[in-house]
C-alpha positions in Angstrom: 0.0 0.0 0.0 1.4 3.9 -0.8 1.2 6.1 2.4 -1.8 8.2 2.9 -2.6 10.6 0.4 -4.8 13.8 0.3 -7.4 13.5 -1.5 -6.7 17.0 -3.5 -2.8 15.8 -4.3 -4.2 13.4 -6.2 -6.4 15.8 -9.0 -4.6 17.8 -11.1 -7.9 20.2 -12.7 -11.3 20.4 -11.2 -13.4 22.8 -12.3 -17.3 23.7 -11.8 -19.9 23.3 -13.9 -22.2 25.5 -16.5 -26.1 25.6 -16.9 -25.6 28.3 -19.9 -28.8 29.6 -22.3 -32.0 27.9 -23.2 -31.6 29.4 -26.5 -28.5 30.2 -29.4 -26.6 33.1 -28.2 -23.9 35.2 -30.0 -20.3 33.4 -28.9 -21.8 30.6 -27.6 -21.4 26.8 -28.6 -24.7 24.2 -28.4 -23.2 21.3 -25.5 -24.7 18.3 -24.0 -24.4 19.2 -20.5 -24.6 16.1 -17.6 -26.9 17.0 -14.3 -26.5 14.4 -11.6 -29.9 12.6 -12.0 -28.3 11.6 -15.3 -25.6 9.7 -13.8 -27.3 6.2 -13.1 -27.9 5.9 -16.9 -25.5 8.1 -18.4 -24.0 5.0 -20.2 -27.2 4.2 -21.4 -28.1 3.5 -24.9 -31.2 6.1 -25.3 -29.6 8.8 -22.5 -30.9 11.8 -23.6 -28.6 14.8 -22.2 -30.1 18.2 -21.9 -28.5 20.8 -25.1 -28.0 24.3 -23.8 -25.6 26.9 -25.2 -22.3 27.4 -23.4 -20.0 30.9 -24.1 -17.2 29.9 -25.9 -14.4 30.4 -23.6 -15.9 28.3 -20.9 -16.4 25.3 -23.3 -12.7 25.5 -24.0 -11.9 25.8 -20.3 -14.4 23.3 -19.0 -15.2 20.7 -21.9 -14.9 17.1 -21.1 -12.5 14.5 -21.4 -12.2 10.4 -21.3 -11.3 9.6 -17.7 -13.0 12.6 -16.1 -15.0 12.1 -12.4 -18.0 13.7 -12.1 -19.1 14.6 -8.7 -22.6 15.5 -8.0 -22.2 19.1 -5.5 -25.9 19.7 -5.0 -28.8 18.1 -5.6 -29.9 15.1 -3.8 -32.8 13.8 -1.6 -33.6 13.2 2.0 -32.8 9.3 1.3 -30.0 10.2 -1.5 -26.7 12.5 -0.7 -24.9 14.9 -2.6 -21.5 13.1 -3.7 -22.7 10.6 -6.6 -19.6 10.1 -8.9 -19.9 9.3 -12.6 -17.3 8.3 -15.5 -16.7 10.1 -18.4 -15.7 7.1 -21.0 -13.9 7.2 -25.0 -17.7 5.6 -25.9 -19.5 8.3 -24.1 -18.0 11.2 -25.8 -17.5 9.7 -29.0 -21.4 9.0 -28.8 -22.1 13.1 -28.8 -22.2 13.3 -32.3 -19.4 16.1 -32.1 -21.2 18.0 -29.1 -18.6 19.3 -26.7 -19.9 17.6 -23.2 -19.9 19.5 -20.1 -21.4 19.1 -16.5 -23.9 21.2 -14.5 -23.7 23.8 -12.1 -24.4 21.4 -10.0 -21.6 19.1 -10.7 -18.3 19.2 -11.0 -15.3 17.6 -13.0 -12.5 15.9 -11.8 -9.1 15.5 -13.6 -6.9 12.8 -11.6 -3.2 13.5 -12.1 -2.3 10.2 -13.6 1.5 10.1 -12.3 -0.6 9.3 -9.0 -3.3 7.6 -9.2 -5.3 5.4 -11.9 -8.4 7.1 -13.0 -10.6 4.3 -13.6 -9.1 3.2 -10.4 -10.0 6.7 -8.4 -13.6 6.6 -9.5 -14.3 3.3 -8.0 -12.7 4.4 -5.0 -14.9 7.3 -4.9 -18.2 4.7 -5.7 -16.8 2.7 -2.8 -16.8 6.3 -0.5 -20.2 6.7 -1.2 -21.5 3.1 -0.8 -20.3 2.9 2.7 -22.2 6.2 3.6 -18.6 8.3 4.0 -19.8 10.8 1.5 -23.1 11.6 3.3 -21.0 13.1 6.2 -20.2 16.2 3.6 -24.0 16.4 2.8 -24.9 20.1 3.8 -28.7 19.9 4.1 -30.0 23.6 3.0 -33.9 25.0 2.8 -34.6 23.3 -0.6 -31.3 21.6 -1.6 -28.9 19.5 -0.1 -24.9 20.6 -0.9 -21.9 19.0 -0.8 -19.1 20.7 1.1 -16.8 19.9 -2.3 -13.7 21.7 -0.3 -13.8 20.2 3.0 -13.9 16.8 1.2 -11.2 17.0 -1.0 -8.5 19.1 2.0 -9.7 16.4 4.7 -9.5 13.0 2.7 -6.6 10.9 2.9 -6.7 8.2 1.3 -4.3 4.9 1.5 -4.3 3.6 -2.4 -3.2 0.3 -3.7 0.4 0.3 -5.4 -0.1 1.8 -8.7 0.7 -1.5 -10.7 -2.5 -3.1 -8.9 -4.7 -0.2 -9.6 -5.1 -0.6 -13.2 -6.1 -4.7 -12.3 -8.5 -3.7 -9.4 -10.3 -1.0 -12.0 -10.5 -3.7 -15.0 -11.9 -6.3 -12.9 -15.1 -3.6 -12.0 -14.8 -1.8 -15.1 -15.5 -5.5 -17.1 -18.8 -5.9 -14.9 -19.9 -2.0 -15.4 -19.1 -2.8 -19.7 -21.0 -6.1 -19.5 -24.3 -4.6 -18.1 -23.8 -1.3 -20.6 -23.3 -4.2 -23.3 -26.8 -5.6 -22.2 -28.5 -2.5 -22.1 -27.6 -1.9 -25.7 -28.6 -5.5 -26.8 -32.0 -4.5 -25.2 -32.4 -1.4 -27.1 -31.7 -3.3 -30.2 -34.1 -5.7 -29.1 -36.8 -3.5 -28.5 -35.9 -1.6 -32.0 -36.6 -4.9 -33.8 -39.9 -5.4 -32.4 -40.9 -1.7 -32.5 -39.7 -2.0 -36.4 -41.7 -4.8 -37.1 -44.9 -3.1 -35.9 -44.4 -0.5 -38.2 -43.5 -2.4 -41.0 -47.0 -4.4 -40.5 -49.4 -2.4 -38.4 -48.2 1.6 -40.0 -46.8 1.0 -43.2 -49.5 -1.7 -43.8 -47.0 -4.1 -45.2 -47.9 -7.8 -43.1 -47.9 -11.3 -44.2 -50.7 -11.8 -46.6 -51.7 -8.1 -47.4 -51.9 -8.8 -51.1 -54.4 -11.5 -50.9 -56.8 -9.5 -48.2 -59.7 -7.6 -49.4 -59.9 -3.8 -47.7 -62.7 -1.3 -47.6 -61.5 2.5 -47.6 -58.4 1.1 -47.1 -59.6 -0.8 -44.0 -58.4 -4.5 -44.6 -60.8 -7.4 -44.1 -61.0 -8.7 -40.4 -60.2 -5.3 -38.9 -62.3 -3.1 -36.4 -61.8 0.6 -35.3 -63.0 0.2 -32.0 -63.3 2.7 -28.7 -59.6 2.0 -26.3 -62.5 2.0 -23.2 -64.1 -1.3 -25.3 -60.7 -3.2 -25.5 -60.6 -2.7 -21.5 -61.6 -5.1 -19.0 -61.0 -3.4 -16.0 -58.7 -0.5 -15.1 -58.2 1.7 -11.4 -55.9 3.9 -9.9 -52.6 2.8 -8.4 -52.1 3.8 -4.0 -49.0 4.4 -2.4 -49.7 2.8 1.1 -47.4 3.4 4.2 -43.9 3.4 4.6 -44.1 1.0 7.7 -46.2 -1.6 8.2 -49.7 -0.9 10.4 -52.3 -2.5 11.6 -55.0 -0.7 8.9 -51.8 -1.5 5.8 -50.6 -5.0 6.7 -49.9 -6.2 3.5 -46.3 -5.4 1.7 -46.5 -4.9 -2.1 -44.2 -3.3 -4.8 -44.9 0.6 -6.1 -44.4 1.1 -9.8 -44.3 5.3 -10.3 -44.7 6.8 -13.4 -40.7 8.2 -12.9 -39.6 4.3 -12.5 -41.0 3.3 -16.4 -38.2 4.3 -17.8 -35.9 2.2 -16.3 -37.6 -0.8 -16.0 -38.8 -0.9 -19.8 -34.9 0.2 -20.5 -33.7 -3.7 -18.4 -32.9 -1.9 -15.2 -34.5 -3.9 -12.2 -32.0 -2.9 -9.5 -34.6 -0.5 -7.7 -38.2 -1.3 -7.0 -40.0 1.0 -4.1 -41.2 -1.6 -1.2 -44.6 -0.3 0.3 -47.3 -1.4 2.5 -51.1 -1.5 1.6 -54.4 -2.1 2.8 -55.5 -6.0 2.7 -58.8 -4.1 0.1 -56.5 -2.3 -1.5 -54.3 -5.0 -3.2 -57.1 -7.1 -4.3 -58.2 -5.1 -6.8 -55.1 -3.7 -7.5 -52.6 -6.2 -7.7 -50.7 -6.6 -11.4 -50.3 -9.4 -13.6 -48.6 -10.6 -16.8 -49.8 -8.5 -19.2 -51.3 -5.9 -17.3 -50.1 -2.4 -17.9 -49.3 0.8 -16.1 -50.1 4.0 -17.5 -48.8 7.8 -16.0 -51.8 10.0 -15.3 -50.4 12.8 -13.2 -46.9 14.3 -12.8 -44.5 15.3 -15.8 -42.9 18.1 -16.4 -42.8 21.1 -19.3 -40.6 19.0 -21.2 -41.8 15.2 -20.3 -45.6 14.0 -21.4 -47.7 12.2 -19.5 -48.7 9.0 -20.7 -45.6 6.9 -20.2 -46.7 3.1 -20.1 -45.3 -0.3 -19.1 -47.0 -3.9 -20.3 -45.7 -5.7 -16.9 -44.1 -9.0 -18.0 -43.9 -12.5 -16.7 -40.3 -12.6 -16.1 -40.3 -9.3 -13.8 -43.3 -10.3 -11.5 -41.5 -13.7 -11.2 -38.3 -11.4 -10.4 -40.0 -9.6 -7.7 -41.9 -12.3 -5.7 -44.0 -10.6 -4.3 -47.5 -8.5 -5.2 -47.1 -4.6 -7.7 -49.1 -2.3 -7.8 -48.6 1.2 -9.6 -48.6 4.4 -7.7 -51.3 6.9 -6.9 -50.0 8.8 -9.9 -51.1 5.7 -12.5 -54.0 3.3 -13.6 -53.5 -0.3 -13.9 -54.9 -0.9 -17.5 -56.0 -5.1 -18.0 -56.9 -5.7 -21.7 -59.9 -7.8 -23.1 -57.2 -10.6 -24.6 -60.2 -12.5 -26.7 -60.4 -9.1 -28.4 -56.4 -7.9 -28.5 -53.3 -9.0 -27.0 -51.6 -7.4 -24.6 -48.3 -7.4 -26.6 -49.5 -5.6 -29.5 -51.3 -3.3 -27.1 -47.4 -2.4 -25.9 -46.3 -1.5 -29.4 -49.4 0.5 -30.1 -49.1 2.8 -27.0 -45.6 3.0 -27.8 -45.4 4.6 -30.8 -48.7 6.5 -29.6 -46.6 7.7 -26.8 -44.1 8.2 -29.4 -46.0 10.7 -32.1 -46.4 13.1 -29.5 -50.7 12.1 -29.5 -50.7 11.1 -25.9 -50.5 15.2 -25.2 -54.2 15.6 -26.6 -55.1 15.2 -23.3 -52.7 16.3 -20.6 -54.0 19.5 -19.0 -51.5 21.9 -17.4 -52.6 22.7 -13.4 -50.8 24.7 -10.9 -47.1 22.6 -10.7 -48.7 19.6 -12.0 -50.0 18.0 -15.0 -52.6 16.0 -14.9 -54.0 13.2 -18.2 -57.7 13.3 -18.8 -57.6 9.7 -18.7 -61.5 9.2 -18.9 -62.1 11.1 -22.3 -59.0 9.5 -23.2 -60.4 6.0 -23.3 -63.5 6.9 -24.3 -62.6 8.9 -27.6 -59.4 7.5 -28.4 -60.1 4.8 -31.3 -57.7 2.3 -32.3 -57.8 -0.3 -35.5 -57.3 -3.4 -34.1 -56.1 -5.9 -36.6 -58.0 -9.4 -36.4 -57.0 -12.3 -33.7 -55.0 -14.0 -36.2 -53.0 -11.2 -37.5 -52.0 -10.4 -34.0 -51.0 -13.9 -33.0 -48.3 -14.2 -35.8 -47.3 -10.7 -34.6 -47.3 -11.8 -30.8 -45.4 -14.9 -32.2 -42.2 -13.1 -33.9 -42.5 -10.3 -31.4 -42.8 -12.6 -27.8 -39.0 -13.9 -28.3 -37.6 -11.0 -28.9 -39.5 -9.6 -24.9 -38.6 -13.0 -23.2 -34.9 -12.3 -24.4 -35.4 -8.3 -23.2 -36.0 -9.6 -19.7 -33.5 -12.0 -19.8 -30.5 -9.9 -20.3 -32.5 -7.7 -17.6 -32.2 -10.4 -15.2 -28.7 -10.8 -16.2 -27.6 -7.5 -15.3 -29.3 -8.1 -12.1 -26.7 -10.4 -11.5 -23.8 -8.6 -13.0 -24.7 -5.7 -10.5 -25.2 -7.4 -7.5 -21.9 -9.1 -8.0 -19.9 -6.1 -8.8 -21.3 -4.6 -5.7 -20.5 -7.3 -3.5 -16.7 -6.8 -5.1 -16.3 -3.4 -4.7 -15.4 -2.9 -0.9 -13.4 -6.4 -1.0 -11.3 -5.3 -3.8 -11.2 -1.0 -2.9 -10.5 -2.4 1.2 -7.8 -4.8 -0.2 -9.7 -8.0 1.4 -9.6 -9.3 -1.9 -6.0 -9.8 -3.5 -5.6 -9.4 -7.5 -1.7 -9.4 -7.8 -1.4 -12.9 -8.6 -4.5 -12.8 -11.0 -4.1 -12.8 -14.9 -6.4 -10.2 -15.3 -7.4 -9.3 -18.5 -8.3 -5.9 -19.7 -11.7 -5.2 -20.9 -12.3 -4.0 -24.5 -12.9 0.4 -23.1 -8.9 -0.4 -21.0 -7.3 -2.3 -23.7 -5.3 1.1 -25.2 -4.2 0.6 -20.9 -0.4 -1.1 -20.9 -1.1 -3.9 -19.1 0.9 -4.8 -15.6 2.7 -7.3 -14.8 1.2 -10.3 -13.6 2.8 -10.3 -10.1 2.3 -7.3 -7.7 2.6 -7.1 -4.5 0.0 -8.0 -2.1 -2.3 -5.3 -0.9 -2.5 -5.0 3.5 -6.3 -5.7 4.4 -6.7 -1.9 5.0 -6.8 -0.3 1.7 -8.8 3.0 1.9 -8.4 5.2 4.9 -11.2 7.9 5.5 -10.3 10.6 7.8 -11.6 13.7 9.2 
């Protein structure tokens, strides 16, 4: 192990970072800027980062590069502190389509002087601070916003590293896991792509099996029905929220899908489900199944529609265990399936969602928006194709789903066991200078080290006060 270091010896640039102009400005460049509620997905294939236009000589001074820490300086919740780290990767920035990337005032970058310390190496140091709550203890609880005291941090840190030729082995061995589960994600956006592809190539563009042989009437083919969404419904109701702690009046525990969570969980992320408890009534009627859906009624934002959906799969409820239900802000929607099957309802709200349509009836209150979900269903039409049509779609399209939720289940895994390595391999428990380790693809530019180092003492990071 190297002696102690302070934690500022160890960065040779940080700098803050810029929120800029909604709109073009004279001497000022359009950036992709990263706040820290983008850091969970920020190596996501869909991320969508937030454009705003940055002066000129601040995008020079403060632009981005590969093996930058971000660190989150203000933000945060009463369960979340200030502190959250995130990578800034060769693939990330290359992904920008030429945008220089910055962070946001609330943020800012790190740039690790690399005679001391191994970037990649640093950051999972910094994940491992945070993990074990040490970060919280510079979380500076304001009226409104929580900060983090960014100075005191970085002048009363020491920090007892690994030898630098095991740093680079410790940072590949978690850097393979965090590649594997970004791999994943991106095989599950391809997946969904297909699928989503394939209902416009049959149900849009009007090009299925068998469209040549089908008679039509005003373009209407043969077998297909324009009928009312509330008609297609069996039986729909709002979500609840329950208690945080279990009570006498809400016993029962059960699972919370919010409108904010959809996202994620369509995207293959699974890590974080809300746990609540519910009323014995309240779950009967309210409990999900296979095939059921979850639709956003009430929340948004200026920039973010209402209307976001899930079609709750087999795989996830067998994941969880135990009883979902969606929050107070959603409806659980259950299809008619003799009439239309849940699976090509998915694809039809999607691209719904999609064209912008769902807005037609989302009403603006006072800090909320709320979905007239009534007139909704009862004036929305949709031109459901006949049973058979939609069972040779459900049939291509079904694989491509069960495979989704596979690779979601696999990055369940991945996670928890990168987790579980992180403190044995950051506190030196867990010994990788004997190990072969082989660098994964986003390291391999990385000279390797040699395969013998030696071993790290049992206390590798040292957090003092």
């Amino acid at each position: 192990m190297q002696e102690p270091i302070l934690f500022s010896n160890l960065i040779a640039e940080t700098k803050d970072g810029e929120w800029g102009e909604g709109q073009e400005a004279p001497g000022h460049v359009l950036c992709d800027v990263i706040r820290g509620t983008d850091f969970a997905d920020l190596h996501a294939p869909a991320i969508v980062l937030p454009q705003r236009w940055i002066p000129e000589h601040l995008v020079a001074r403060k632009a981005l590069q590969a093996d930058d820490i971000l660190i989150e300086t203000a933000g945060g919740t009463a369960k979340q502190s200030t502190g959250r780290t995130a990578l800034i990767t060769k693939e990330l920035l290359d992904s920008r389509g030429g945008k220089p990337v910055l962070c946001s005032s609330f943020a800012r970058h790190l740039r690790v002087d690399k005679d001391k310390a191994h970037p990649v190496y640093l950051y999972y140091v910094l994940q491992a601070l945070y993990a074990s709550g040490y970060m919280g203890v510079f979380n500076l609880q304001h009226t409104g916003v929580a900060r983090f005291q960014f100075t005191a941090f970085r002048t009363k840190t020491r920090l007892t590293l690994h030898q630098k030729a095991a740093q680079p082995k410790i940072a590949a061995t978690l850097k393979s896991y965090d590649d594997l589960i970004a791999n994943n994600k991106r095989r599950i956006a391809l997946l969904e792509s297909m699928a989503e592809e394939i209902y416009r190539e049959w149900f849009v563009r009007m090009r299925f099996p068998g469209v040549g042989g089908k008679p039509s009437s005003n373009g209407v083919p043969a077998g297909w029905a324009s009928k009312p969404l509330r008609s297609l419904i069996l039986h729909y109701i709002g979500g609840g929220w329950g208690e945080e702690q279990a009570t006498t009046t809400c016993p029962d525990g059960a699972f919370v899908f919010r409108g904010t969570d959809l996202p994620a969980i369509q995207g293959g992320d699974w890590t974080d489900f809300v746990y609540r408890f519910h009323k014995t009534s309240a779950l009967a009627s309210r409990t999900l199944a296979a095939g059921d859906f979850v639709f956003e009624v009430s929340g948004g934002s200026t920039n973010q529609l209402l209307g976001r959906n899930l079609m709750v799969s087999a795989q996830l409820l067998e994941h969880l265990d135990e009883p979902a239900i969606c929050a107070s802000f959603c409806k659980l929607i259950r299809f008619d399936q003799a009439v239309v099957a849940p699976l090509w309802m998915k694809y039809f709200l999607k691209m719904y969602y999609d064209s912008g349509l769902v807005g037609l009836y989302q009403v603006q209150s006072t800090g909320i928006s709320n979905y007239q979900f009534e007139a909704f269903i009862a004036n929305q039409t949709v031109l459901v194709p006949d049973t058979d049509l939609q069972a040779e779609f459900c049939k291509l399209v079904e694989p491509l789903n069960e495979q989704r939720d596979s690779l979601a289940r696999a990055n369940l895994h991945l996670t928890r066991t990168r987790d579980a390595l992180l403190p044995r391999l950051i506190s030196g428990k867990l010994r990788v200078g004997q190990l072969n380790i082989q660098f994964p693809p986003s390291m391999q530019d990385e000279k390797q080290p040699p395969a013998e180092v030696a071993p790290a003492r049992a206390e590798a990071v040292t957090m003092n006060r």
